[in-house]
N, C-alpha and C positions, 0 to 999 in steps of 0.2 A: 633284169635283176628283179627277183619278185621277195619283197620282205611282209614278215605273218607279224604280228604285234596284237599280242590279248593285255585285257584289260577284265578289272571287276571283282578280283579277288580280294579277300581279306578274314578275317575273325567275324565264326558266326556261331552263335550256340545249336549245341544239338537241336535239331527239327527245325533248323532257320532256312533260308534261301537265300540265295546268290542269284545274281545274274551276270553270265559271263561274255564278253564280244570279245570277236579279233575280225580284223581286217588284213587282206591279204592287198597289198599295193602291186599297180605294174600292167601292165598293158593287155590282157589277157581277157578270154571268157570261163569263164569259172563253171563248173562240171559236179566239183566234190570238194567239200568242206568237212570236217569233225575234230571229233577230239577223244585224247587219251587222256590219262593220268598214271600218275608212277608216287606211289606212296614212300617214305623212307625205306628203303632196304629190300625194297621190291621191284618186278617189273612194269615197264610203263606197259599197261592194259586199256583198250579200246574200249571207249563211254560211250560213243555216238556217231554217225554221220550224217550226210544228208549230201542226197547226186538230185542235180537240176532243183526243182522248184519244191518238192513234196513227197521226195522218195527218202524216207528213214530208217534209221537202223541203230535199234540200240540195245547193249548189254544186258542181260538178262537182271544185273543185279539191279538196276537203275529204271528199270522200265516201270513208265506208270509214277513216277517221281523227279526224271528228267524230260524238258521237250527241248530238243536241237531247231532251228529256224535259219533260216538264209534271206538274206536280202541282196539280190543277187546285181541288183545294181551298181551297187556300194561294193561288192565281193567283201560283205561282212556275214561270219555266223555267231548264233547267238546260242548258248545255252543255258537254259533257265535249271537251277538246281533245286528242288524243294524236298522236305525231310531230311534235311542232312543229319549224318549220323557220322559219327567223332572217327571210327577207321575211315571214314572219306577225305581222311586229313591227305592230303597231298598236293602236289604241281598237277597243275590241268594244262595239258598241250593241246593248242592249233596245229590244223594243219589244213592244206588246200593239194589239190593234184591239179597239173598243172599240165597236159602233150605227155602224159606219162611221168610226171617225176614228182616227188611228194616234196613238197615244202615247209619245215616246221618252226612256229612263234619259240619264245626263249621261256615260254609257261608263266602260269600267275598261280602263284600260291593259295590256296582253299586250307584255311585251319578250322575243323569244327572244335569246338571246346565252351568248357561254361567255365 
């Protein structure tokens, strides 16, 4: 049984930062960790990932404003969010792959707003 659990979210003014972790529990070695987000009324779109220790990979629109991190002992990733801008209002989703099958947290909410 492998459960994803993110943390970190909440209310932040435009051009603030978050920092966001989940942890992926369960007996495993961990390969791929990232995250999506899914704004109201839209689809959930890929923000980031990160395979082994320092292979990343991030959306075009967030590059250079997001850094994705892994601590691969813990099977926790971290995403640090900085410049936020008010459409980045959404649910941020975990996820980890796991012998092939993707695993996803229940998301944490990101509101930018003043």
């Amino acid at each position: 049984q492998v459960r994803v659990v993110e943390s970190g979210g909440g209310l932040v003014q435009p051009g603030g930062s978050l920092r966001l972790s989940c942890t992926a529990s369960g007996s495993f070695f961990t390969v791929t960790m990232g995250w999506y987000r899914q704004a109201p009324g839209k689809q959930r779109d890929r923000v980031a990932f990160i395979i082994g220790a320092d292979n990343r990979n991030y959306a075009d629109s967030v590059l250079g404003r997001f850094t994705v991190s892994i601590d691969n002992a813990k099977n926790t990733v971290f995403l640090q969010i900085n410049s936020l801008k008010p459409e980045e209002t959404a649910v941020y989703y975990c996820y980890v792959v796991i012998r092939g099958g993707r695993y996803w947290g229940q998301g944490t909410q990101v509101t930018v707003s003043s």
